[in-house]
Backbone bond lengths (Angstrom), bond angles and torsions (degrees), N, CA, C in turn:
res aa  C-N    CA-C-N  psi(-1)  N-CA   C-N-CA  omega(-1)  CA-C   N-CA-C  phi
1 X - - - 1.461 - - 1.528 110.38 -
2 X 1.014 117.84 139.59 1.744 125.30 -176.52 1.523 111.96 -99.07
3 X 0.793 94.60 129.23 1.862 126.33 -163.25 1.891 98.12 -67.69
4 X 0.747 116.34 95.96 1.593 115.92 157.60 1.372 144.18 -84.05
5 X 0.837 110.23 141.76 2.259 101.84 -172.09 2.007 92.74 -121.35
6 X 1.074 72.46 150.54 1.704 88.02 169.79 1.458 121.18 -55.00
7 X 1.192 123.10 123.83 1.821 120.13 169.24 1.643 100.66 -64.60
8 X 0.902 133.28 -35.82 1.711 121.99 179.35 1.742 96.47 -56.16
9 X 1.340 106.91 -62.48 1.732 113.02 179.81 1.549 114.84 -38.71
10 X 1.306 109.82 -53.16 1.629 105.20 -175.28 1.747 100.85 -73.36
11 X 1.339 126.13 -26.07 1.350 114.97 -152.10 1.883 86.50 -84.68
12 X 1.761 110.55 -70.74 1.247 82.80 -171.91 1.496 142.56 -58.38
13 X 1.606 108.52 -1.50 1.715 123.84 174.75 1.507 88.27 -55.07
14 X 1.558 125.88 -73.77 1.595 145.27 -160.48 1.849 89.73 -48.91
15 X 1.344 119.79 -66.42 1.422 103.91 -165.65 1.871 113.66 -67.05
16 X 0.939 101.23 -24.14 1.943 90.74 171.55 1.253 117.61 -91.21
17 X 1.486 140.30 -16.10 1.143 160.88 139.02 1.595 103.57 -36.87
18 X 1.198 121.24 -72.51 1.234 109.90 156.84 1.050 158.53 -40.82
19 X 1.548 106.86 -61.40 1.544 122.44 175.01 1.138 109.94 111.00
20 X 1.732 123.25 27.81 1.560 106.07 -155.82 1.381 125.09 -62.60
21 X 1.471 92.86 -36.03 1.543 121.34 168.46 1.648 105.96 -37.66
22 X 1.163 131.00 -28.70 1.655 115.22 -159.60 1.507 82.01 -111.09
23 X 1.314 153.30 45.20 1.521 147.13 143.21 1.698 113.62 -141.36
24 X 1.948 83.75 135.89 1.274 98.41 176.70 1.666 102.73 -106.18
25 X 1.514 90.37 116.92 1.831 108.57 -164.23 1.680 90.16 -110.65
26 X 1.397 122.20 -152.98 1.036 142.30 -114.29 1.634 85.53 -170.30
27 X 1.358 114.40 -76.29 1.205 137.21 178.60 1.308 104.56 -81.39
28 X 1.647 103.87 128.80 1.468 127.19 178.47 1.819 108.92 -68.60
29 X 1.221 121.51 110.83 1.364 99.27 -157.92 1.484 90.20 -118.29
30 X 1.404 101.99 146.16 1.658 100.44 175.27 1.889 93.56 127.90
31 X 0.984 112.78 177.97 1.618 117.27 -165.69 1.708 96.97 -65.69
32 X 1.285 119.36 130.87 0.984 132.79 -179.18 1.428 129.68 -107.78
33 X 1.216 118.59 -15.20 1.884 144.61 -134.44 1.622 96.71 -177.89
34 X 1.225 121.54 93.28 1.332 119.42 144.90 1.629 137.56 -72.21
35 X 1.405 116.52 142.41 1.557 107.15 175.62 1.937 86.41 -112.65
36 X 1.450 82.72 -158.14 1.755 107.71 -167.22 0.939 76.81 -85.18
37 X 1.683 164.04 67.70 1.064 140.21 76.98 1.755 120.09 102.92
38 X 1.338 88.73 24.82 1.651 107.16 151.79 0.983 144.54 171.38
39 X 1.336 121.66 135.55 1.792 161.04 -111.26 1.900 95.10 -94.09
40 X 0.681 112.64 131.34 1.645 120.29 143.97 1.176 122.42 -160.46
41 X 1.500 128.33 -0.28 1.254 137.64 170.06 1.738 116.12 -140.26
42 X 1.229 124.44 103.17 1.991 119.85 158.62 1.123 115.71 -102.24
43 X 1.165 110.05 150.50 1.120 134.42 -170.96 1.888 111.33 -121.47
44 X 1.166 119.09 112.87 1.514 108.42 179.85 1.652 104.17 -114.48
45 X 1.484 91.45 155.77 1.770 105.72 -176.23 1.362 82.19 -169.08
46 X 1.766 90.03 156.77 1.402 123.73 -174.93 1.713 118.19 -67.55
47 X 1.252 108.84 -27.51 1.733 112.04 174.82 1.526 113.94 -155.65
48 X 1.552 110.60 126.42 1.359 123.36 159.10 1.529 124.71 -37.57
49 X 1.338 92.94 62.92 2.038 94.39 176.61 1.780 108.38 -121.65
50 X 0.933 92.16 151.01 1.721 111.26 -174.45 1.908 99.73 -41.82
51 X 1.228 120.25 -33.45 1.363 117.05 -155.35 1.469 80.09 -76.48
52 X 1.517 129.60 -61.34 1.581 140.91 -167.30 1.933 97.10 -41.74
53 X 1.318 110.16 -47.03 1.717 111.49 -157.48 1.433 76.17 -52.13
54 X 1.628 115.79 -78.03 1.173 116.59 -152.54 1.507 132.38 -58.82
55 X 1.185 114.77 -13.26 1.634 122.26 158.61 1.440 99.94 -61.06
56 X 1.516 106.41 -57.54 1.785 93.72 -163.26 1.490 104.54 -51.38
57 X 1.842 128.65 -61.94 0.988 140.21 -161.21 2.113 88.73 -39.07
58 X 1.200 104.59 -58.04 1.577 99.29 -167.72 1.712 113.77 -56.49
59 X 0.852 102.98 -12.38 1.909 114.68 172.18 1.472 123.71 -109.97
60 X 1.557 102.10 28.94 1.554 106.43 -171.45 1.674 134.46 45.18
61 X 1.248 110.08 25.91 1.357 100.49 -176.15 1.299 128.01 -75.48
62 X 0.783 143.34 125.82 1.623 145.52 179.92 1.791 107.02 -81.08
63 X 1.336 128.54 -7.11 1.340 135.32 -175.85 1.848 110.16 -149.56
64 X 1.047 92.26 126.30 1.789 93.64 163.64 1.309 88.88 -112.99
65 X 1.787 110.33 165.79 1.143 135.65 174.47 2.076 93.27 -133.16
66 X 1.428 117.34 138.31 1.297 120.65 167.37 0.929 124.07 -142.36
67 X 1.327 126.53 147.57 1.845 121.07 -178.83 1.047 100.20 -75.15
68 X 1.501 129.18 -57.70 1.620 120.37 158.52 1.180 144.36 -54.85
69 X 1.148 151.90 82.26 1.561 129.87 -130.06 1.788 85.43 -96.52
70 X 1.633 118.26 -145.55 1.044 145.66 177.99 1.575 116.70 -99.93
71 X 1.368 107.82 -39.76 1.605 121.45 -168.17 1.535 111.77 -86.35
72 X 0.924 132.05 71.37 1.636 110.88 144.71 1.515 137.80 -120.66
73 X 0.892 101.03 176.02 1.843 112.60 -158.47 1.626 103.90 22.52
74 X 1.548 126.32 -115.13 1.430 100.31 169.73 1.643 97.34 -128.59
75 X 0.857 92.84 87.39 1.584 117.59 164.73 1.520 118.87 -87.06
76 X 1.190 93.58 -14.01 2.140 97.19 177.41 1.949 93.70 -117.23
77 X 0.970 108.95 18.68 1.411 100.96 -177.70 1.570 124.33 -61.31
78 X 2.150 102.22 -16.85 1.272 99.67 -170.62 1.673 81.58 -138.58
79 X 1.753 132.02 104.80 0.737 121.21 170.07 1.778 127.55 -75.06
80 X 1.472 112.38 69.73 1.591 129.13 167.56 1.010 123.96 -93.41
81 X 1.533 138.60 168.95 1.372 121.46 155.82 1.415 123.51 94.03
82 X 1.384 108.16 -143.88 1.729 114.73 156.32 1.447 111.10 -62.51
83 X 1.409 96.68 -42.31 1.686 101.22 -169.98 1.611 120.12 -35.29
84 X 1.829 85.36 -56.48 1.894 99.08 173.93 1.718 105.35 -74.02
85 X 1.306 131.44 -34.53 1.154 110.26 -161.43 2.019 102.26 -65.62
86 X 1.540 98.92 -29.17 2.021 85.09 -177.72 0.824 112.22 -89.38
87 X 1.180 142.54 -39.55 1.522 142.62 147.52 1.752 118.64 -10.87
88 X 1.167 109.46 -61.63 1.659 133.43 163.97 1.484 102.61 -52.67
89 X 1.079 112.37 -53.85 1.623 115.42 -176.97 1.627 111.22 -50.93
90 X 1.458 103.84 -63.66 1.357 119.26 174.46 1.510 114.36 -42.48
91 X 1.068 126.64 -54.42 1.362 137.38 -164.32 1.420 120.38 -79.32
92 X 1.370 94.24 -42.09 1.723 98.41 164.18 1.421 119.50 -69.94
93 X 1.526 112.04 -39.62 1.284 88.57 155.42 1.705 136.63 -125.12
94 X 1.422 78.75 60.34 1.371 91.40 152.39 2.017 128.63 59.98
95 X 1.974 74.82 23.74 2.139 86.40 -178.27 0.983 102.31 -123.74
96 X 1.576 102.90 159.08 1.401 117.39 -166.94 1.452 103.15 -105.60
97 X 1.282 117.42 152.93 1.397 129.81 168.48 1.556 128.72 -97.86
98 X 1.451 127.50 160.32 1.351 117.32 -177.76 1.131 104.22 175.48
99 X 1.311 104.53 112.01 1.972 121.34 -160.27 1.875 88.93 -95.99
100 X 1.357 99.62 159.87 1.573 115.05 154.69 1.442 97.96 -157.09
101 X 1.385 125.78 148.09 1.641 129.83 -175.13 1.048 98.17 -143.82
102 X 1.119 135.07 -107.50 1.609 136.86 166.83 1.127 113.96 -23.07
103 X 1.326 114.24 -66.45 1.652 110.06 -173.13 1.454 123.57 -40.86
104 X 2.046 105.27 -47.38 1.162 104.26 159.40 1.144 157.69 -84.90
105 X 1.348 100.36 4.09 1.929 122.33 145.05 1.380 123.86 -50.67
106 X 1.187 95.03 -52.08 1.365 99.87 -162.45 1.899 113.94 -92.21
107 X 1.246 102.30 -17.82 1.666 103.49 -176.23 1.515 117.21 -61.60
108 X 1.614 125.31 144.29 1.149 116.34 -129.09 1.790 102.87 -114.10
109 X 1.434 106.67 6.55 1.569 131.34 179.56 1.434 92.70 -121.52
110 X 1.431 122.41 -78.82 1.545 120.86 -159.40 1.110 116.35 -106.91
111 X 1.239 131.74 39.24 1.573 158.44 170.31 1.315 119.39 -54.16
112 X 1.327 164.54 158.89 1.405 138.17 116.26 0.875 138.76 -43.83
113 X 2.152 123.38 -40.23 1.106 104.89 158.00 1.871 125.38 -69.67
114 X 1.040 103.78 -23.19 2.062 104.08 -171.07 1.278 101.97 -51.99
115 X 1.942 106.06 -42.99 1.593 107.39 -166.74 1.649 112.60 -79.74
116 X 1.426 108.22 -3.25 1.751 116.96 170.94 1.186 111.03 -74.74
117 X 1.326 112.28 -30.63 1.278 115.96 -162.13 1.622 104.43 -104.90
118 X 1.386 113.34 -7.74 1.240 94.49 179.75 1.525 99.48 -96.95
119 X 1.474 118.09 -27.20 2.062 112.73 161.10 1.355 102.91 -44.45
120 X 1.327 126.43 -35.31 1.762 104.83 174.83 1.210 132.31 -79.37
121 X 1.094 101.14 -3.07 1.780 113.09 -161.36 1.449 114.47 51.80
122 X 1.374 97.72 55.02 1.687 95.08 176.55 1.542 114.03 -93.39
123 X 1.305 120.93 153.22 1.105 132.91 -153.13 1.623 122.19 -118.79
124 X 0.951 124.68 148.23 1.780 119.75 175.21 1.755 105.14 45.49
125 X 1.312 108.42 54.29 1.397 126.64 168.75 1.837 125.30 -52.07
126 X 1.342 102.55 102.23 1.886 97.40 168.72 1.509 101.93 -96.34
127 X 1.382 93.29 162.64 1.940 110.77 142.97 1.224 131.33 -46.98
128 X 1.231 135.49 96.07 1.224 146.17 172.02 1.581 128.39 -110.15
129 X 1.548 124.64 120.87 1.447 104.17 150.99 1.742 67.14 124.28
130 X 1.577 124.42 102.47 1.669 118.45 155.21 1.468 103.82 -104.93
131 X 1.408 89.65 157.08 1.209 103.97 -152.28 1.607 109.62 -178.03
132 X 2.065 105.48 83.50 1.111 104.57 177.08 1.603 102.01 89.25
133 X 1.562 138.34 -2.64 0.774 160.17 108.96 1.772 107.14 147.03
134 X 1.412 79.43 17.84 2.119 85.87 177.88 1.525 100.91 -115.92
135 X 1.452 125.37 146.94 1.383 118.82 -173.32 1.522 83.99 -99.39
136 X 1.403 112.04 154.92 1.400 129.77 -143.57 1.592 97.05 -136.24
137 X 1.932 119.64 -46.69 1.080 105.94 -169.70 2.391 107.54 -98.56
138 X 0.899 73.22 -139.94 1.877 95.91 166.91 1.133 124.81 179.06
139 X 1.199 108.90 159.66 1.750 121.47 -167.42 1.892 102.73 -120.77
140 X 0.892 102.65 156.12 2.059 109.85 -172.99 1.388 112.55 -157.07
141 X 1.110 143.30 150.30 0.932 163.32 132.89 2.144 107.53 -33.03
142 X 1.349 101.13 132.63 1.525 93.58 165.56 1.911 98.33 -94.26
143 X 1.477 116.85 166.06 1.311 128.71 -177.14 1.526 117.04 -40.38
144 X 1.544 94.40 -56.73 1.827 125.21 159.63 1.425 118.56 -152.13
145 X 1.269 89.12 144.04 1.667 123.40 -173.44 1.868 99.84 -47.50
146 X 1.558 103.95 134.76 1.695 105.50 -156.96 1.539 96.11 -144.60
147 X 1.254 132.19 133.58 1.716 142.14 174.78 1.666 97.67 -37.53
148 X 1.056 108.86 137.85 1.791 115.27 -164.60 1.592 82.18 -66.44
149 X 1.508 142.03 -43.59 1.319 149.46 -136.08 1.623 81.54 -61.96
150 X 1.554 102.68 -67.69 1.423 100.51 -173.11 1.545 129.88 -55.91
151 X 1.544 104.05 -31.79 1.413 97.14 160.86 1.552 141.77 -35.70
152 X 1.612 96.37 -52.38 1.366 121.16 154.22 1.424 130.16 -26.52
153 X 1.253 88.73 -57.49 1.763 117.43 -175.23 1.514 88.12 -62.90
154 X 0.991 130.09 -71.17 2.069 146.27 -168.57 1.073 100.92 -37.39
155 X 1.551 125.38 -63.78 1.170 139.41 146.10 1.162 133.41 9.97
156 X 1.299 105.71 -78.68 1.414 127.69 -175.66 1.791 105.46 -72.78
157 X 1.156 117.60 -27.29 1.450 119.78 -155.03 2.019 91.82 -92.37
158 X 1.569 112.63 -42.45 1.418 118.33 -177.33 1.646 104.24 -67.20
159 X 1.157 124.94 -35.20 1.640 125.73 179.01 1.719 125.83 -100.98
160 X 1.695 92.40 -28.00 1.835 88.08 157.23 2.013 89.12 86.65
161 X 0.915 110.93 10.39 1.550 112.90 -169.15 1.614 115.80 165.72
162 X 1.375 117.45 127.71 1.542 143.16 159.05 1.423 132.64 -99.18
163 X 1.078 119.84 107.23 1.728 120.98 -153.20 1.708 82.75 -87.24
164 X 1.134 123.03 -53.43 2.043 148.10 178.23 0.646 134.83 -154.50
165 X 1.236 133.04 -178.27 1.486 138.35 -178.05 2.037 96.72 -155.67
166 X 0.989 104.08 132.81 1.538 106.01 139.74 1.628 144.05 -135.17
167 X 1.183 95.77 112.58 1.627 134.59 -165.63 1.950 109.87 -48.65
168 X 1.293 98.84 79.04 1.617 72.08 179.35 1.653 97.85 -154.85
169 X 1.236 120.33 14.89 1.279 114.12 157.60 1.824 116.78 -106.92
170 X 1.969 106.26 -143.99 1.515 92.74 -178.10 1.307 133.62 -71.36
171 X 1.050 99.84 157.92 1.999 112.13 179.96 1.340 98.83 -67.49
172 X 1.350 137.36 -28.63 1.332 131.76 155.95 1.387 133.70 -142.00
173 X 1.472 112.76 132.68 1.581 127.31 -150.27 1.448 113.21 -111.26
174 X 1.305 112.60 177.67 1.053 110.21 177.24 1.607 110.11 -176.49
175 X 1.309 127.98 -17.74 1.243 135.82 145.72 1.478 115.00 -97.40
176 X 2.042 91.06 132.20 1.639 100.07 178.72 1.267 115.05 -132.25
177 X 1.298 135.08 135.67 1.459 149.62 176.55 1.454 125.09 -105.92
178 X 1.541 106.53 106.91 1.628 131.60 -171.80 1.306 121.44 -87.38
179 X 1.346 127.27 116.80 1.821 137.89 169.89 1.519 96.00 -124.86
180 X 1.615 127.94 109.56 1.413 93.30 166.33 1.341 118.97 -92.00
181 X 1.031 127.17 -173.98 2.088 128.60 -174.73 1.300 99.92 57.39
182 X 1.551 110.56 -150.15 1.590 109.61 -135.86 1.397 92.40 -92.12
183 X 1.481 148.41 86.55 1.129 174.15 -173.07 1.439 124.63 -93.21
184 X 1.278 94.61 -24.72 1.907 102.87 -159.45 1.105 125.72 -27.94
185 X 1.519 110.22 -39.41 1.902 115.50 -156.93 1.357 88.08 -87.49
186 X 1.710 128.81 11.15 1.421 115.35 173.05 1.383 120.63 -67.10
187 X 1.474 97.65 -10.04 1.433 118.19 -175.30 1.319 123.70 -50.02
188 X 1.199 106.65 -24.16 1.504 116.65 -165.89 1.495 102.98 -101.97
189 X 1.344 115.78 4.21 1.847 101.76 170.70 1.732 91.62 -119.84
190 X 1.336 127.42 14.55 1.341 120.26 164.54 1.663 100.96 -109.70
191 X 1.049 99.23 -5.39 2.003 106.57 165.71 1.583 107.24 -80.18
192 X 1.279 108.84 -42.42 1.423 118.83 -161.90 1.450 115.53 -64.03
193 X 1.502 95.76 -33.43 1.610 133.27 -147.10 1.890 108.96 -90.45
194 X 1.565 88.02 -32.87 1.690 121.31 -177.40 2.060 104.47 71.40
195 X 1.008 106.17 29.13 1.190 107.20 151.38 1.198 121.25 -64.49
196 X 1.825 90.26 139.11 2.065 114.46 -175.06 1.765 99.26 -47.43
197 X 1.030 110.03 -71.34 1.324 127.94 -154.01 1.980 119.77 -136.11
198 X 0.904 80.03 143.03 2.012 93.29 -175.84 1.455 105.91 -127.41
199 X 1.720 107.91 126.94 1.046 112.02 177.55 1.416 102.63 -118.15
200 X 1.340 124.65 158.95 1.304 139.42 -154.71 1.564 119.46 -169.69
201 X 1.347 140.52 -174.17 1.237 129.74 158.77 1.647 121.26 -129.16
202 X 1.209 124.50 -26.78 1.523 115.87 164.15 1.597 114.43 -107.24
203 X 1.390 123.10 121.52 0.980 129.61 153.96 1.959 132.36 -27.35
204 X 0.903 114.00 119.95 1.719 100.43 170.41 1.640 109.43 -120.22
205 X 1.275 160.36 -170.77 0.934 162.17 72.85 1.355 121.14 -0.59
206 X 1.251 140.63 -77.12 1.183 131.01 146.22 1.667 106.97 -5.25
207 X 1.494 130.19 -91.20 1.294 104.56 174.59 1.307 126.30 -40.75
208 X 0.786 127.11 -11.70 1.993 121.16 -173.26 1.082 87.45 -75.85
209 X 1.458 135.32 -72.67 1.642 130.44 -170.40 1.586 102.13 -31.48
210 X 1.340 99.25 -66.81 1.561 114.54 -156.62 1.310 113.81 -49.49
211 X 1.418 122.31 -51.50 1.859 137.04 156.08 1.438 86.35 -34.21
212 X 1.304 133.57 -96.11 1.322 138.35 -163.90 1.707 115.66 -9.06
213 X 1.101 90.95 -77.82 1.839 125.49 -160.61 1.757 80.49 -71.20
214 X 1.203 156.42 -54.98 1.125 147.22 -130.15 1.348 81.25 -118.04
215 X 1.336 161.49 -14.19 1.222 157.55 176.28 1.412 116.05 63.59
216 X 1.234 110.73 56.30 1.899 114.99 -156.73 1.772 89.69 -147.23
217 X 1.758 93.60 153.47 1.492 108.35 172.39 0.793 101.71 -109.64
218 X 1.966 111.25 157.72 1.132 138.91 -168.17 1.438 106.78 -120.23
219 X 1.148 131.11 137.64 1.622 127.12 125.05 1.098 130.79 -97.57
220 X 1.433 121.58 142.50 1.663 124.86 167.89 1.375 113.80 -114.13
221 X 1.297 113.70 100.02 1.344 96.21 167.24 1.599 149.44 -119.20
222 X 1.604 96.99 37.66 1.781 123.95 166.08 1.421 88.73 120.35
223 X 1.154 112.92 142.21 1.086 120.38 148.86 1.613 131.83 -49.45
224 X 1.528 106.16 -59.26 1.814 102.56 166.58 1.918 109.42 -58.60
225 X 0.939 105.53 -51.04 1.572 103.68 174.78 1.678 136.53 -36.53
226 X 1.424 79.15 -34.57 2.291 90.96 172.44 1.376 102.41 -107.40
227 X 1.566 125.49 6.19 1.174 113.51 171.07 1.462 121.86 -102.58
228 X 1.224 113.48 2.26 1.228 96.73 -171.23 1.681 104.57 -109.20
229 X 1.001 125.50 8.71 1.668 114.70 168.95 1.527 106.86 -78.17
230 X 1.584 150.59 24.14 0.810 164.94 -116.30 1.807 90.48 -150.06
231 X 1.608 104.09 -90.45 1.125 144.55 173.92 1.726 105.91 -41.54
232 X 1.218 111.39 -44.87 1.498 100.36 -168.51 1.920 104.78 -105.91
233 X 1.504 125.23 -7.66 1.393 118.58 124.52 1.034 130.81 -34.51
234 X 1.312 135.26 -43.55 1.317 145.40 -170.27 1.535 114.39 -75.28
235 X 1.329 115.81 -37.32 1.464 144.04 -156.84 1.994 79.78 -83.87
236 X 1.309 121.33 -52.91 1.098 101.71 -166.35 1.536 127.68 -104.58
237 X 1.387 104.07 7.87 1.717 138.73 132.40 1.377 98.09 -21.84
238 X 1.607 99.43 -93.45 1.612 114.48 -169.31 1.428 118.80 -32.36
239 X 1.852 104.87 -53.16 0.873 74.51 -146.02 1.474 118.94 -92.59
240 X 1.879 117.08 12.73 1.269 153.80 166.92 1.430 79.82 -54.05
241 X 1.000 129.53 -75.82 1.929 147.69 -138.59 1.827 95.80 -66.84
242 X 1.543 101.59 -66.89 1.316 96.54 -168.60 1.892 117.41 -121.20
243 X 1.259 106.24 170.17 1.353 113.41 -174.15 1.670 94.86 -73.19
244 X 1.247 148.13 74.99 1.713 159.96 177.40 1.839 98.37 -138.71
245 X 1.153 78.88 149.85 1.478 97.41 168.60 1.696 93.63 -101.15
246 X 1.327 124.38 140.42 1.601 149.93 -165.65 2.226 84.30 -115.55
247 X 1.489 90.15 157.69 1.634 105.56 149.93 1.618 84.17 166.38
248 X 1.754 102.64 142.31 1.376 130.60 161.01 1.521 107.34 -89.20
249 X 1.313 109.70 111.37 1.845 124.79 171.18 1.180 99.06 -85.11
250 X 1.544 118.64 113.06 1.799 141.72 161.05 1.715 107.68 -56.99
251 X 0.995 127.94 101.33 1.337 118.39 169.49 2.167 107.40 -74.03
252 X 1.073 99.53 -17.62 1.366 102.41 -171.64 1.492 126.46 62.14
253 X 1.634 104.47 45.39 1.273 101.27 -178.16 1.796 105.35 -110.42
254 X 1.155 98.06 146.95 1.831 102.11 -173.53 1.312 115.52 -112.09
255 X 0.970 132.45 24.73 1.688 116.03 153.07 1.532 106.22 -145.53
């Protein structure tokens, strides 16, 4: 027989664990989608989309966890459409939902950026990146200062994928500044700041100037790509925390 815990139990663990309460997001964060109300399998992924329900549904989960949830501002105000088709999805079979966005940006153990920064081994970590009036990302020191080329290379190996880069500060670095997802214009307080390099996940134009004019490098490396070390911290939270089986579902999307 499989051991179940309460969805109230895991949800309010996730909202004080978090902090959801101390951000004003966009996204309604915190259990969003109730089921009948008990847990023995979650499933986490980076966004509430129909393809994600249905992986989980195929892995028995009774709970998703998402950085994107379903709920924001009033975006469910008229349940039609997609709206009803995931909603319907959810309910029929019987899983619960539970967004964190901000919260999980910004958290300072099981974060996306903390856990970016701890694949780098970055060091003597601040607050970086405001946003909504809470800084969300951080900036670190690498161990020792390394040819940006190789940075690149590091790069590529911690995210598994490079959407760009723009090249316009030193040939060798050693301070780096973290926003993950669509972040870009963070660029301009790691310009300000004279940071080596800024990593991020969607590209804008606007940053291209800004790299330029501020004489600083960029990485981008997808938006789904810097988001999901967030999500799969969490997965092994749980399953430290509670008697559930945890697993992060890869949608395999790259930018």
């Amino acid at each position: 027989m499989q051991t179940m815990t309460s969805l109230q139990t895991i949800a309010a663990f996730l909202d004080r664990e978090l902090n959801v309460a101390a951000f004003a997001d966009e996204s309604h964060n915190g259990l969003q989608v109730e089921n009948s109300g008990g847990i023995a399998r979650v499933c986490l992924g980076v966004d509430a989309s129909l393809a994600f329900f249905k992986k989980a549904a195929q892995h028995k989960a009774d709970m998703v966890i998402c950085h994107h949830g379903l709920s924001w501002g009033d975006s469910l105000r008229r349940i039609t459409g997609l709206n009803y088709r995931r909603l319907k999805f959810l309910m029929d079979n019987d899983i619960a939902l539970y967004a964190c966005h901000l919260p999980l940006d910004a958290h300072p153990r099981h974060g996306n950026n903390a856990q970016i920064c701890k694949a780098f081994d970055l060091q003597k970590l601040k607050p970086f990146g405001l946003y909504h009036g809470i800084q969300i990302g951080f900036s670190g020191s690498l161990p020792r200062a390394m040819p940006y080329t190789a940075f690149k290379a590091l790069a590529h190996r911690v995210f598994g994928n490079t959407v760009g880069t723009m090249d316009f500060g030193r040939r060798t670095v050693r301070t780096v500044a973290i926003v993950s997802g669509g972040a870009a214009e963070e660029i301009a307080e790691a310009g300000q700041k004279g940071i080596d390099v800024y990593v991020s996940g969607e590209p804008k134009l606007l940053a291209y100037h800004l790299a330029q004019e501020y004489g600083i490098n960029a990485i981008f490396a997808g938006h789904y790509a810097t988001e999901v070390f967030g999500v799969k911290a969490l997965a092994r939270l749980l399953a430290k925390r509670f008697r559930v089986k945890t697993e992060f579902l890869d949608l395999g999307i790259r930018f």
